[in-house]
Predicted model as a PDB file, atoms N, CA, C, CB and O in Angstrom, pLDDT in the B-factor column:
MODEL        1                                                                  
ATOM      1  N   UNK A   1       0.822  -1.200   0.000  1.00 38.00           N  
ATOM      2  CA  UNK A   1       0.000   0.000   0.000  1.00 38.00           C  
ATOM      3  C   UNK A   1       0.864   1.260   0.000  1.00 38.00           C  
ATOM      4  CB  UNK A   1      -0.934   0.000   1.208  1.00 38.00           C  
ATOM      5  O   UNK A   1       0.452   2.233  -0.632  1.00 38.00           O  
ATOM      6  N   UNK A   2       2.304   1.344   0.811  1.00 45.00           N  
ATOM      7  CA  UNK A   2       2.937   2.563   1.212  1.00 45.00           C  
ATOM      8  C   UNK A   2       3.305   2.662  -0.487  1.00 45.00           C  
ATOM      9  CB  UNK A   2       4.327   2.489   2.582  1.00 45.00           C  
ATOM     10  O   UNK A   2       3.174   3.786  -0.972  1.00 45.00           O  
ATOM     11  N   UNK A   3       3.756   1.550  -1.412  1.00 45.00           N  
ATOM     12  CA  UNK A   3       4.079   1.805  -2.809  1.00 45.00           C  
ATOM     13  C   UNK A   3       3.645   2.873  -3.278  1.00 45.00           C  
ATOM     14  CB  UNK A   3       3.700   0.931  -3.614  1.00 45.00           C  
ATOM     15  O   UNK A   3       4.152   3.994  -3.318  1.00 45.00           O  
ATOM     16  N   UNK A   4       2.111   2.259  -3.847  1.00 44.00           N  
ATOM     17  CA  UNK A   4       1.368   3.073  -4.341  1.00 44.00           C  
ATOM     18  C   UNK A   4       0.739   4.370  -3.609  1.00 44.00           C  
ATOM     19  CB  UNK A   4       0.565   2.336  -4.755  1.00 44.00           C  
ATOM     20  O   UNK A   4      -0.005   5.201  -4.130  1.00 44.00           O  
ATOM     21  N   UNK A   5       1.129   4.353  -2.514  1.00 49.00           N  
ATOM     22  CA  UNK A   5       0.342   5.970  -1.820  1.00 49.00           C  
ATOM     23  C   UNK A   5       2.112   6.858  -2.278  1.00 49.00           C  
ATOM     24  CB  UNK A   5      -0.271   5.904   0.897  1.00 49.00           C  
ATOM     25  O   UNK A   5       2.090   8.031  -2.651  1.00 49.00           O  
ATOM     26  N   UNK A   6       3.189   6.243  -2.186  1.00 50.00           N  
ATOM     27  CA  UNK A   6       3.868   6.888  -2.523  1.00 50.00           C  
ATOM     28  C   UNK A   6       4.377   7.949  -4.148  1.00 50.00           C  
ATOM     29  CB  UNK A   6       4.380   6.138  -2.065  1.00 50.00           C  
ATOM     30  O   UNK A   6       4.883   9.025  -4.466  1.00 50.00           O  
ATOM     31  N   UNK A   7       3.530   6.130  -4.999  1.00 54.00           N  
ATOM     32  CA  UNK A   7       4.255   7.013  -6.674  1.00 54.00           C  
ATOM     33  C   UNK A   7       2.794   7.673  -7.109  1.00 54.00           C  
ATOM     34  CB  UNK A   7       5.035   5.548  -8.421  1.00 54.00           C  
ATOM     35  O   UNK A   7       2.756   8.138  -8.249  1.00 54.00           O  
ATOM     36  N   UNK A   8       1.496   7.764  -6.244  1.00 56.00           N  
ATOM     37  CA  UNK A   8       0.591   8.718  -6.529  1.00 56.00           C  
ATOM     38  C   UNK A   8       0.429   9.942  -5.813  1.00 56.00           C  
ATOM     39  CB  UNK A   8      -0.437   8.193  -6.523  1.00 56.00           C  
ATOM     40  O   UNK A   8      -0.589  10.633  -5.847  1.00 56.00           O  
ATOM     41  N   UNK A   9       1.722  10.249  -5.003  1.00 59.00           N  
ATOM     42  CA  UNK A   9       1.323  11.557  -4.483  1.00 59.00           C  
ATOM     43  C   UNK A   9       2.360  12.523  -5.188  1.00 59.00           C  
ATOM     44  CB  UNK A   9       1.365  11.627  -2.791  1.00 59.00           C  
ATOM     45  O   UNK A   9       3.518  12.325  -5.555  1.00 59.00           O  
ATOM     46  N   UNK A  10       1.430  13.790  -5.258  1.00 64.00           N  
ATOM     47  CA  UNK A  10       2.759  14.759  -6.119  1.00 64.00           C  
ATOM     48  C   UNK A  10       3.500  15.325  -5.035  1.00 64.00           C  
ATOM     49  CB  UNK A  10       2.219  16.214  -7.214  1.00 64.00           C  
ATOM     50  O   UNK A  10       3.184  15.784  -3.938  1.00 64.00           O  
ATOM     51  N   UNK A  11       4.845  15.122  -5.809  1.00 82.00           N  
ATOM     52  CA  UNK A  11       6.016  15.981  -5.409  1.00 82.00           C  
ATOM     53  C   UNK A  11       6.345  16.921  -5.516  1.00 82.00           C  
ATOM     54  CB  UNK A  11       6.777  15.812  -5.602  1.00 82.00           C  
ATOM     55  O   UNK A  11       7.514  17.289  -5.405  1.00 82.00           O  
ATOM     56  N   UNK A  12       4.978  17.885  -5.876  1.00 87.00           N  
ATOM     57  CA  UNK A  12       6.293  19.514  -6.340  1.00 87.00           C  
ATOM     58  C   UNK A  12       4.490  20.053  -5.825  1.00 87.00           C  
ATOM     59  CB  UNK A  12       7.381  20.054  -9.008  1.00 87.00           C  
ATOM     60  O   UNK A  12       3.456  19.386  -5.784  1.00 87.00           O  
ATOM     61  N   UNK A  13       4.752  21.516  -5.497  1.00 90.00           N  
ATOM     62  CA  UNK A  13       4.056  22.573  -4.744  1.00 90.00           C  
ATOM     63  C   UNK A  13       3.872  23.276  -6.231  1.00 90.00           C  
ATOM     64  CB  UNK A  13       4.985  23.477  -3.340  1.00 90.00           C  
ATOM     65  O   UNK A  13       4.839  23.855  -6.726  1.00 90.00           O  
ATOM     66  N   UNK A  14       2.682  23.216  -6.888  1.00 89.00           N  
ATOM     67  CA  UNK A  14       2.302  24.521  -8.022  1.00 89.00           C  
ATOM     68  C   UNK A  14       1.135  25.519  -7.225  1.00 89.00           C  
ATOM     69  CB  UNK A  14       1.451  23.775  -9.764  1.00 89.00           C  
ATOM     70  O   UNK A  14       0.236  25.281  -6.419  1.00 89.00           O  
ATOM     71  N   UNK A  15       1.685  26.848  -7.944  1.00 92.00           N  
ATOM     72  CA  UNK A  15       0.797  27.846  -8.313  1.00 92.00           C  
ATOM     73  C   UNK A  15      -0.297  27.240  -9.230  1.00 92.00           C  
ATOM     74  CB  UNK A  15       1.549  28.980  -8.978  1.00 92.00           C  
ATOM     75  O   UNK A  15      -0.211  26.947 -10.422  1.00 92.00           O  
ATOM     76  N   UNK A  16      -1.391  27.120  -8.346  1.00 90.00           N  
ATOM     77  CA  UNK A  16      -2.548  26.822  -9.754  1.00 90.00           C  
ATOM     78  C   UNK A  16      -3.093  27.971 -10.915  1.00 90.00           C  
ATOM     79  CB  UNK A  16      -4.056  26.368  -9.057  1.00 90.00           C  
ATOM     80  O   UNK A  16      -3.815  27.725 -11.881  1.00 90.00           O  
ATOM     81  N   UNK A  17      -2.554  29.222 -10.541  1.00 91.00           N  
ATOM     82  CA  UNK A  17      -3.313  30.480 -11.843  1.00 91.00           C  
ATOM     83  C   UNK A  17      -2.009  30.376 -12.209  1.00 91.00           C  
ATOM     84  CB  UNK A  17      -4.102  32.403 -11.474  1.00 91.00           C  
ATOM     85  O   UNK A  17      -1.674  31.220 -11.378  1.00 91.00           O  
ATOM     86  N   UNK A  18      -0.782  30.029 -12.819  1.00 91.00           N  
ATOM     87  CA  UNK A  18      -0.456  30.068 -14.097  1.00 91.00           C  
ATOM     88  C   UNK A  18       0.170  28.890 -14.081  1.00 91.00           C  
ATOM     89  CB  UNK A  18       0.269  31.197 -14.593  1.00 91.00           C  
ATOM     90  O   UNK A  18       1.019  28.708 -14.954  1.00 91.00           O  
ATOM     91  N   UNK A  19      -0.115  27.739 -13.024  1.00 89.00           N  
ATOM     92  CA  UNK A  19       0.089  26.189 -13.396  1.00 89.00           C  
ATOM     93  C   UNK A  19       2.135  26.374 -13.528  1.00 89.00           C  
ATOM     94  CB  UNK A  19      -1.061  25.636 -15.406  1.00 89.00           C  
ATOM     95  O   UNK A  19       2.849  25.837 -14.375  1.00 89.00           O  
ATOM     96  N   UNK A  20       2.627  27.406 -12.248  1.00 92.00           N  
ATOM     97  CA  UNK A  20       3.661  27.452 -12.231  1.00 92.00           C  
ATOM     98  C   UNK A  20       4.304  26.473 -10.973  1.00 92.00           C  
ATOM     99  CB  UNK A  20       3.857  28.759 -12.294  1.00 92.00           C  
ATOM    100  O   UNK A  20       3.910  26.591  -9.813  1.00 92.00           O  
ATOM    101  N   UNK A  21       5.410  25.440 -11.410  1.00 90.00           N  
ATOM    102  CA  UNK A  21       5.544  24.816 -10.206  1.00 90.00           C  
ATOM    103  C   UNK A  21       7.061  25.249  -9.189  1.00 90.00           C  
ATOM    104  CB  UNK A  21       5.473  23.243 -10.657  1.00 90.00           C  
ATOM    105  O   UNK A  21       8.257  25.175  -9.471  1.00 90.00           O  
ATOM    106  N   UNK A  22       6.553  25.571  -8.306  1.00 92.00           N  
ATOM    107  CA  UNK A  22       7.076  26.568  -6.823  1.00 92.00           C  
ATOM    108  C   UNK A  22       8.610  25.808  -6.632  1.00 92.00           C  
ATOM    109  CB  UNK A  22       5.777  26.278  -4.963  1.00 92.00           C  
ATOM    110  O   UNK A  22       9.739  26.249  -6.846  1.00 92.00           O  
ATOM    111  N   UNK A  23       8.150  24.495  -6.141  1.00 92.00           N  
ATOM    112  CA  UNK A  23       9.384  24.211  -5.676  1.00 92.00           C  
ATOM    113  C   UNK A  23       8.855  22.140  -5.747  1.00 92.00           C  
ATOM    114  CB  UNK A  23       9.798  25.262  -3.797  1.00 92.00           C  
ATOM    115  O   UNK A  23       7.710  21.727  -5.562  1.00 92.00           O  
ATOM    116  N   UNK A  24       9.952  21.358  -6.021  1.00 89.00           N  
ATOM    117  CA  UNK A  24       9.887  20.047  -6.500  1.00 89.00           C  
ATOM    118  C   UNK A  24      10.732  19.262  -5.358  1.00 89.00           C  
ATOM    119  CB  UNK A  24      10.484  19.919  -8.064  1.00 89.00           C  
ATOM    120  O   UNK A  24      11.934  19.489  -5.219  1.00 89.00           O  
ATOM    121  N   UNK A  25      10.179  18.517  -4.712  1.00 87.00           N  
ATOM    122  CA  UNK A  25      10.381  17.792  -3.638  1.00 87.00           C  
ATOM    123  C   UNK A  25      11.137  15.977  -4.126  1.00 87.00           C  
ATOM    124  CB  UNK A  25       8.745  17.830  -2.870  1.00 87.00           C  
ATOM    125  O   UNK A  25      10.634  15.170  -4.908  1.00 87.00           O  
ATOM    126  N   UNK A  26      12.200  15.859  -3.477  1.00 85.00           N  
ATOM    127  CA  UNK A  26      12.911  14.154  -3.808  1.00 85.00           C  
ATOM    128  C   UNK A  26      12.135  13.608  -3.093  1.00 85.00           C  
ATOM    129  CB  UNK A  26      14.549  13.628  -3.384  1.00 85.00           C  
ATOM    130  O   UNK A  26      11.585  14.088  -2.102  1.00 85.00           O  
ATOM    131  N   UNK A  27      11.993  12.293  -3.644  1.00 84.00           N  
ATOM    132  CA  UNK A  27      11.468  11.134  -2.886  1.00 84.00           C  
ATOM    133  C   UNK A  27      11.547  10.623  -1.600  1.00 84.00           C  
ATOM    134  CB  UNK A  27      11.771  10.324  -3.361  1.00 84.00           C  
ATOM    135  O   UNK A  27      12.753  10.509  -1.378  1.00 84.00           O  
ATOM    136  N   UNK A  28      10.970  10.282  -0.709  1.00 84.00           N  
ATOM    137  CA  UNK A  28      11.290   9.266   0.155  1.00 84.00           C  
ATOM    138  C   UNK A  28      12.007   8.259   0.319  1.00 84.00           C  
ATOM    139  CB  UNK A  28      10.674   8.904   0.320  1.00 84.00           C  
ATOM    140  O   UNK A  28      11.743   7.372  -0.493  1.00 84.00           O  
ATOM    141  N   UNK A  29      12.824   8.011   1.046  1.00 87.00           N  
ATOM    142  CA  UNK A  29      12.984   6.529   1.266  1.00 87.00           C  
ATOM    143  C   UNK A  29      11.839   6.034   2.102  1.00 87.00           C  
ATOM    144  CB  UNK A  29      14.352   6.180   1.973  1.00 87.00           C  
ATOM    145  O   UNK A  29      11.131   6.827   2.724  1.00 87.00           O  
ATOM    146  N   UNK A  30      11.610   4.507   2.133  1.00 89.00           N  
ATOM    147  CA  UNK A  30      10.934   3.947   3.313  1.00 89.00           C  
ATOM    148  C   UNK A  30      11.123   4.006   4.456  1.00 89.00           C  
ATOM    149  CB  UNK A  30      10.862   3.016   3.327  1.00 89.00           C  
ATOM    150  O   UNK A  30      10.396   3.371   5.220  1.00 89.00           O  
ATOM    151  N   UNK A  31      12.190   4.811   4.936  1.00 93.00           N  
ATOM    152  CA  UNK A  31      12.740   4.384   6.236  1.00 93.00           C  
ATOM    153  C   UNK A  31      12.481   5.800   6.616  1.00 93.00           C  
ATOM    154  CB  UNK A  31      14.361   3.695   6.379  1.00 93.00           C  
ATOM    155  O   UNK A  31      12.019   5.910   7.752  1.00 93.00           O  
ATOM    156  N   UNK A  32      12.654   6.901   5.970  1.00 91.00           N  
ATOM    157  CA  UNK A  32      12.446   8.202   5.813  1.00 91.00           C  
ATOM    158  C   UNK A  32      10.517   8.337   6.484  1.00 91.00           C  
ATOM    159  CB  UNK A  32      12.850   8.610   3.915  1.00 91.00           C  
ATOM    160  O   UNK A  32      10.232   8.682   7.631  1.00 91.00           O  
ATOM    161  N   UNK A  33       9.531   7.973   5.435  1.00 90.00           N  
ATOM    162  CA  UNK A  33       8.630   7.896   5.283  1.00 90.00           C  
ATOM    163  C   UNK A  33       8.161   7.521   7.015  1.00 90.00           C  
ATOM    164  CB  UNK A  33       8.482   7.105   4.084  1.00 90.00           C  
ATOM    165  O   UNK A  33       7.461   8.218   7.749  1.00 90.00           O  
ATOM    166  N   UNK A  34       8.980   5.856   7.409  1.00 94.00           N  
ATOM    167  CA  UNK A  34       8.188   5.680   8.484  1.00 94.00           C  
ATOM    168  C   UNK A  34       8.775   6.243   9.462  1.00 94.00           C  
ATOM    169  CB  UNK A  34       7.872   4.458   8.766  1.00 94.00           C  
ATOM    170  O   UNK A  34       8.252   6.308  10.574  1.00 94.00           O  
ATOM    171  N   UNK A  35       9.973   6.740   9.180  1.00 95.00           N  
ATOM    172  CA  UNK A  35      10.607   7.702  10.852  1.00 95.00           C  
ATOM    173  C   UNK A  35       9.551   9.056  10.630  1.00 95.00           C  
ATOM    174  CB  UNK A  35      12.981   8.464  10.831  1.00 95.00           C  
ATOM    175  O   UNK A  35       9.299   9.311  11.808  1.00 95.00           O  
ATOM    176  N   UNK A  36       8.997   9.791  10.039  1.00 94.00           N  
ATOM    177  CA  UNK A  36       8.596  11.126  10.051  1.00 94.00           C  
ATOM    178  C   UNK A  36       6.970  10.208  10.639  1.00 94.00           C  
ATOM    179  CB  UNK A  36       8.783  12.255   8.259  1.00 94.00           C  
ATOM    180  O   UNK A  36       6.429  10.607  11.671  1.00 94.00           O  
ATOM    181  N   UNK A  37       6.467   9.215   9.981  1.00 96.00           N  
ATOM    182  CA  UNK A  37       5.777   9.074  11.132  1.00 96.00           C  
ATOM    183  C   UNK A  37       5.101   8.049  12.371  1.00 96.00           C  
ATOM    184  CB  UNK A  37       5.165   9.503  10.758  1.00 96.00           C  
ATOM    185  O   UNK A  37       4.042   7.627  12.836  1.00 96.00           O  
ATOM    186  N   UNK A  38       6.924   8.001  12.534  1.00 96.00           N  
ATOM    187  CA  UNK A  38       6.914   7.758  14.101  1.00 96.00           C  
ATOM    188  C   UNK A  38       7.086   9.182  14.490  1.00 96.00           C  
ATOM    189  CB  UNK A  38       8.172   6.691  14.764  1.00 96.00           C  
ATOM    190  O   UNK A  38       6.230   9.747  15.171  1.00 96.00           O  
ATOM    191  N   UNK A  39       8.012   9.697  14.137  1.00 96.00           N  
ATOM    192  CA  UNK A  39       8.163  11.361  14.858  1.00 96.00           C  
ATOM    193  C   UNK A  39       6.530  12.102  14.826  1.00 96.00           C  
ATOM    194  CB  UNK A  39       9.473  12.589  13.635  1.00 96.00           C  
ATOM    195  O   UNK A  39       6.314  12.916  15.724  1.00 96.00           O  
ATOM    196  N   UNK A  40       5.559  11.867  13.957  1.00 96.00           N  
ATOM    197  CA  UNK A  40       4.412  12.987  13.801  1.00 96.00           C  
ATOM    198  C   UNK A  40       3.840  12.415  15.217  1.00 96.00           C  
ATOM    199  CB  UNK A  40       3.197  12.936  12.192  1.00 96.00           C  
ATOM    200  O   UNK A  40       3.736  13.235  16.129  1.00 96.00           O  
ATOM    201  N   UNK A  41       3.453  11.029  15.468  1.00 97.00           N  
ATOM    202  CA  UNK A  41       2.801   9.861  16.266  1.00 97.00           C  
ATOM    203  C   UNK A  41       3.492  10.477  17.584  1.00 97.00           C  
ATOM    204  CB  UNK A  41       3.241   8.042  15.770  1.00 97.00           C  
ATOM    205  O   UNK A  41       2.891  11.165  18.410  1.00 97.00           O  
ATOM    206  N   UNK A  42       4.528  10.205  17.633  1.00 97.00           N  
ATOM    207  CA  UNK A  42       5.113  10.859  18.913  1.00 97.00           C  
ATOM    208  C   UNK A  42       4.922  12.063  19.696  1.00 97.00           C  
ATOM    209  CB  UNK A  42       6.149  10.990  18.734  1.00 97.00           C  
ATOM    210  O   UNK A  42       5.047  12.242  20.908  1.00 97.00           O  
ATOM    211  N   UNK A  43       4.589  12.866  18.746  1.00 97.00           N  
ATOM    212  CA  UNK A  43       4.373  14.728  18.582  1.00 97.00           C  
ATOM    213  C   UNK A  43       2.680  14.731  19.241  1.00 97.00           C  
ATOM    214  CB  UNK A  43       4.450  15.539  16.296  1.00 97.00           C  
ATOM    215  O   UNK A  43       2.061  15.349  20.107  1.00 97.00           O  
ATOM    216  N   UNK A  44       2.402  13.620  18.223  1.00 97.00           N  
ATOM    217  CA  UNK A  44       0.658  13.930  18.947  1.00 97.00           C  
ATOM    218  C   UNK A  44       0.520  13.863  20.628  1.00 97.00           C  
ATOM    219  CB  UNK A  44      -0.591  12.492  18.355  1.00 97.00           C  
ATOM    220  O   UNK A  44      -0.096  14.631  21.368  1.00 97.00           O  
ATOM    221  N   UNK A  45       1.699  12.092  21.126  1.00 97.00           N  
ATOM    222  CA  UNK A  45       1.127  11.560  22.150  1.00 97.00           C  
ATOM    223  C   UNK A  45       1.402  12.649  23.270  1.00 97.00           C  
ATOM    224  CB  UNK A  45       1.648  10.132  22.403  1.00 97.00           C  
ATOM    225  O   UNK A  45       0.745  12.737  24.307  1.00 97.00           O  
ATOM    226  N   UNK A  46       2.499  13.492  22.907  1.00 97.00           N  
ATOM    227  CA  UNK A  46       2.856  14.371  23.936  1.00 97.00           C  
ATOM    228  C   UNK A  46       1.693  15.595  23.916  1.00 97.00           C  
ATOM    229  CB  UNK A  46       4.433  14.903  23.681  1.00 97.00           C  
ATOM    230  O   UNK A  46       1.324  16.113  24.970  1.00 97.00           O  
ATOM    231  N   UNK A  47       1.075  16.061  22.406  1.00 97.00           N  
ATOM    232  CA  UNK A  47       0.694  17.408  22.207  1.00 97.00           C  
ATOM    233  C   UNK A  47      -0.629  16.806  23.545  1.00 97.00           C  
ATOM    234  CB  UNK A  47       0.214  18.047  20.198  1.00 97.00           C  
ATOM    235  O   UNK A  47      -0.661  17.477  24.577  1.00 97.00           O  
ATOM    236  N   UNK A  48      -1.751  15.433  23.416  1.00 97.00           N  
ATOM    237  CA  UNK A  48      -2.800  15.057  23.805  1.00 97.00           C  
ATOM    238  C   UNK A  48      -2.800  15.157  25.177  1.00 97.00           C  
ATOM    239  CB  UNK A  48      -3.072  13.952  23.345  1.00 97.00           C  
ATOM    240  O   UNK A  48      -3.787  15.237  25.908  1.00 97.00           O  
ATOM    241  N   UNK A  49      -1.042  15.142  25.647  1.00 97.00           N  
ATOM    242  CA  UNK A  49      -1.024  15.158  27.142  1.00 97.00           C  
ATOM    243  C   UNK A  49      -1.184  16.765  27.830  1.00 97.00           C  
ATOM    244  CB  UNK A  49       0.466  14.445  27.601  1.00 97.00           C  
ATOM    245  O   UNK A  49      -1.603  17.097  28.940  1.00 97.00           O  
ATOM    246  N   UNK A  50      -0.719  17.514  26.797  1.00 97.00           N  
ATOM    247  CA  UNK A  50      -0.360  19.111  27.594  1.00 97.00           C  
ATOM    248  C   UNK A  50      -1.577  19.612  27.386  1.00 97.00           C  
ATOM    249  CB  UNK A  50       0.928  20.270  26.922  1.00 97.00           C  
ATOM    250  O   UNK A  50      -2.321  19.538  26.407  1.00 97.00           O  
ATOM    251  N   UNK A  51      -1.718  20.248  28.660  1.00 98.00           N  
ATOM    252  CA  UNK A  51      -3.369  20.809  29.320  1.00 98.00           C  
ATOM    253  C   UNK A  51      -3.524  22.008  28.159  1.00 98.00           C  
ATOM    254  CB  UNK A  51      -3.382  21.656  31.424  1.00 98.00           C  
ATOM    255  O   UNK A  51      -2.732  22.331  27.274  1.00 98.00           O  
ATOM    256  N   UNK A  52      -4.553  22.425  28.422  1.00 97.00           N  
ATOM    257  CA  UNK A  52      -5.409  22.826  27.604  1.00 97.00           C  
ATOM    258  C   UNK A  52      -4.527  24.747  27.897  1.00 97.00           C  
ATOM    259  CB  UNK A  52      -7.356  22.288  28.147  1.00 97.00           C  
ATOM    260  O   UNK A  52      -4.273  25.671  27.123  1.00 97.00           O  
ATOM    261  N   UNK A  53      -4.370  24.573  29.148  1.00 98.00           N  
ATOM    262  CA  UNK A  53      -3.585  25.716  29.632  1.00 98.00           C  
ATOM    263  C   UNK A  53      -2.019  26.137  28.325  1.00 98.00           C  
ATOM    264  CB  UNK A  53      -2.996  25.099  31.464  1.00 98.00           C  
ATOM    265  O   UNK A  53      -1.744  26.963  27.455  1.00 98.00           O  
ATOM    266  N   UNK A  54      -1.570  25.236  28.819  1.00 98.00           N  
ATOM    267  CA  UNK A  54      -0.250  25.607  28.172  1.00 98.00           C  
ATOM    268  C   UNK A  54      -0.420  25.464  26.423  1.00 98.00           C  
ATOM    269  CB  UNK A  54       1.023  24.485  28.823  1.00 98.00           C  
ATOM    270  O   UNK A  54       0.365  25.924  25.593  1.00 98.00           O  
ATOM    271  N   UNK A  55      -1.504  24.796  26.188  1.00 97.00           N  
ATOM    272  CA  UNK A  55      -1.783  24.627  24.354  1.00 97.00           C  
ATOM    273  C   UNK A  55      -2.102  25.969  24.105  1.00 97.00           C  
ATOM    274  CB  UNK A  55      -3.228  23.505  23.696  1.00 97.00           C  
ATOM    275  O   UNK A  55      -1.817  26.406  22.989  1.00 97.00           O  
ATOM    276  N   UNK A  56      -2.735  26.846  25.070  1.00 98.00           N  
ATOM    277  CA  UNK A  56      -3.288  28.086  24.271  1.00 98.00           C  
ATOM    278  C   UNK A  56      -2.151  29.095  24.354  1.00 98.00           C  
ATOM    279  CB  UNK A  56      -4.747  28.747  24.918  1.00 98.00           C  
ATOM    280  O   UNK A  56      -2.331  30.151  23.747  1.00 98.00           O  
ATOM    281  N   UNK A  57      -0.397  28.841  25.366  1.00 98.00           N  
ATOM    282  CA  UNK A  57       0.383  29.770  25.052  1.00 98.00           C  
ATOM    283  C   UNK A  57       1.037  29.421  23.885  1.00 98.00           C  
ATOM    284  CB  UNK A  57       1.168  30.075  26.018  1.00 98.00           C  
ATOM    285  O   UNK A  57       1.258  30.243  22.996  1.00 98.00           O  
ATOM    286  N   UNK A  58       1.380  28.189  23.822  1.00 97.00           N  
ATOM    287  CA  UNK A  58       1.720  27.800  22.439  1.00 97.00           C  
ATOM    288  C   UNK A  58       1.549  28.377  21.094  1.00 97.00           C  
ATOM    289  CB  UNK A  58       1.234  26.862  22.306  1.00 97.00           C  
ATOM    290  O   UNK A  58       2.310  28.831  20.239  1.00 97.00           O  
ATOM    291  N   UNK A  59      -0.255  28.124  21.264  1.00 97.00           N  
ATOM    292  CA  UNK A  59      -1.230  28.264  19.720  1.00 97.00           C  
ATOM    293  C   UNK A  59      -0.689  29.834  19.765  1.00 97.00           C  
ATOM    294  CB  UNK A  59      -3.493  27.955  19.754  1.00 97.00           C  
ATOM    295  O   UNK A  59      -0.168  30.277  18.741  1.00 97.00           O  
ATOM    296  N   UNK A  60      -0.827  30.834  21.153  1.00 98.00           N  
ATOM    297  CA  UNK A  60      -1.011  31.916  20.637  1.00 98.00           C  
ATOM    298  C   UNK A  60       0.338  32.944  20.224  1.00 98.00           C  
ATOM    299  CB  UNK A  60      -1.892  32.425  21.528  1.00 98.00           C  
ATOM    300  O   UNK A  60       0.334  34.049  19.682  1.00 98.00           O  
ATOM    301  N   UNK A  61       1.427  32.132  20.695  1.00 98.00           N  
ATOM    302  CA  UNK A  61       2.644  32.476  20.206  1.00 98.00           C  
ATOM    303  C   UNK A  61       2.772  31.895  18.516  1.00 98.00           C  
ATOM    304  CB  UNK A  61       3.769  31.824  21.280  1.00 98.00           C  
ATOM    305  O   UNK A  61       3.295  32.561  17.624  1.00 98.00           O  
ATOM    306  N   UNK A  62       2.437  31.123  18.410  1.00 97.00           N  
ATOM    307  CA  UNK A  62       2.325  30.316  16.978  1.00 97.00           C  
ATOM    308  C   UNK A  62       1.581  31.673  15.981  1.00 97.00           C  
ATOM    309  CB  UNK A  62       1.062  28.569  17.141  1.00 97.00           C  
ATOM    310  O   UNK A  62       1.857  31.938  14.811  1.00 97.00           O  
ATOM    311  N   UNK A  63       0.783  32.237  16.699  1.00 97.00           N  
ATOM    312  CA  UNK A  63      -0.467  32.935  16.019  1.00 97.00           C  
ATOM    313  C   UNK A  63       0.578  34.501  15.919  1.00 97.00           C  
ATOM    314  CB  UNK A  63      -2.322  32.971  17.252  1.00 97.00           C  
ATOM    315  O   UNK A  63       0.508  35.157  14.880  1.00 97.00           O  
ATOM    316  N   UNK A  64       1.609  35.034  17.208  1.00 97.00           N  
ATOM    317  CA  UNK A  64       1.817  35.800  16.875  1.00 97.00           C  
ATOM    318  C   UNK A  64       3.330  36.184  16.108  1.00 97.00           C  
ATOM    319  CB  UNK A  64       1.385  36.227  17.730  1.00 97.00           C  
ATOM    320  O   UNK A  64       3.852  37.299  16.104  1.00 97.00           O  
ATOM    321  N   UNK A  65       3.913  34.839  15.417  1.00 96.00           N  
ATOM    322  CA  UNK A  65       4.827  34.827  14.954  1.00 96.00           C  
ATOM    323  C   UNK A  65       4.294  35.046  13.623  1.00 96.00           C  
ATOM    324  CB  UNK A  65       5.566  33.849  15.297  1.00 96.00           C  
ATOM    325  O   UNK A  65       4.845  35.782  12.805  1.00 96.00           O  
ATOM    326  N   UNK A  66       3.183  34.385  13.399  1.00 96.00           N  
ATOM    327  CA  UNK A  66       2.822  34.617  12.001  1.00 96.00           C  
ATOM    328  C   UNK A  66       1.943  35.844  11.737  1.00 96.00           C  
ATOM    329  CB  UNK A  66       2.128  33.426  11.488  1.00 96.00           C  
ATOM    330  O   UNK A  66       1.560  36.078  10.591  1.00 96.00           O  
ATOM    331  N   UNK A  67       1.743  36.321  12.361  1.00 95.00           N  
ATOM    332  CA  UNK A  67       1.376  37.910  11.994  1.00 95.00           C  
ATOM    333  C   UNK A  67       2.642  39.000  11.755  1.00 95.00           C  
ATOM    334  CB  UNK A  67       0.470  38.546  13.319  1.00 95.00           C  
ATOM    335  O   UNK A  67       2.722  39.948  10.975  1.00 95.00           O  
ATOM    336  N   UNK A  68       3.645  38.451  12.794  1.00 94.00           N  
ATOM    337  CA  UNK A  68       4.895  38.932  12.959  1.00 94.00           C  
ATOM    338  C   UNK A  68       5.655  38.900  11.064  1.00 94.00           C  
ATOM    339  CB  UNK A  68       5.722  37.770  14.312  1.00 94.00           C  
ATOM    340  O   UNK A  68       6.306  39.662  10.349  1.00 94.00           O  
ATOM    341  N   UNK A  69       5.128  37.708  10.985  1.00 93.00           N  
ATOM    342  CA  UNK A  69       5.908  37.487   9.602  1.00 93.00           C  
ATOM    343  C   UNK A  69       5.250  37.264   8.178  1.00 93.00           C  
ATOM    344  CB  UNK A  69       6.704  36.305   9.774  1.00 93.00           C  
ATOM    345  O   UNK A  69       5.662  36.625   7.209  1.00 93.00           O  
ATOM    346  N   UNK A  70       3.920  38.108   8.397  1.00 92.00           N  
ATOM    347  CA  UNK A  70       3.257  38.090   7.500  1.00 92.00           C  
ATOM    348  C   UNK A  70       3.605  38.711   6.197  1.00 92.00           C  
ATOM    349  CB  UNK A  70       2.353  38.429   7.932  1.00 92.00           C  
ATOM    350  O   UNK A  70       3.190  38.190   5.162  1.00 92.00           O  
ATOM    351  N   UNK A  71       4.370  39.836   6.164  1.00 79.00           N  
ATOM    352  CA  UNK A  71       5.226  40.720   4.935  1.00 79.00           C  
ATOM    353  C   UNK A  71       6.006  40.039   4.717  1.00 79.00           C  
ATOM    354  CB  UNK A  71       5.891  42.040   5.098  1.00 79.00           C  
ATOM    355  O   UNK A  71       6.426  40.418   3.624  1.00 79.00           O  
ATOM    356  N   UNK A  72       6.701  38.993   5.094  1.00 62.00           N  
ATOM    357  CA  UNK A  72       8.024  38.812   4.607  1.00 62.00           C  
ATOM    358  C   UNK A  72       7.883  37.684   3.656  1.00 62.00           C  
ATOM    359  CB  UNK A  72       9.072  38.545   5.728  1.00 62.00           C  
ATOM    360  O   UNK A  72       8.866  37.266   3.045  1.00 62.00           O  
TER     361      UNK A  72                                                      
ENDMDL                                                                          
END                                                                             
């Protein structure tokens, strides 16, 4: 299954209004593929544990970096 989810997903980021493509991404390895997600899996079990308290300094630093860096 990882085969085929692999040689049907696209690799490159386009602009869809002039069908310009941004930037073109290399392949995976398998080993690649399943370490990123063990690492995502991992990321969750910790995110599910931290209270609801400390998620909203997080989110809202998250929120004000990207306003921070919205021009650039």
């Amino acid at each position: 299954m990882r085969q085929y989810w692999r040689k049907s997903w696209p690799h490159a980021t386009t602009n869809p209004y002039p069908d310009e493509v941004l930037k073109v991404f290399p392949d995976a390895t398998d080993s690649e593929v399943d370490q990123t997600l063990d690492d995502a899996h991992n990321a969750f079990l910790l995110w599910k544990d931290t209270p609801f308290s400390e998620r909203k300094v997080i989110l809202q630093r998250a929120a004000d970096l990207l306003r921070e860096r919205a021009t650039d």
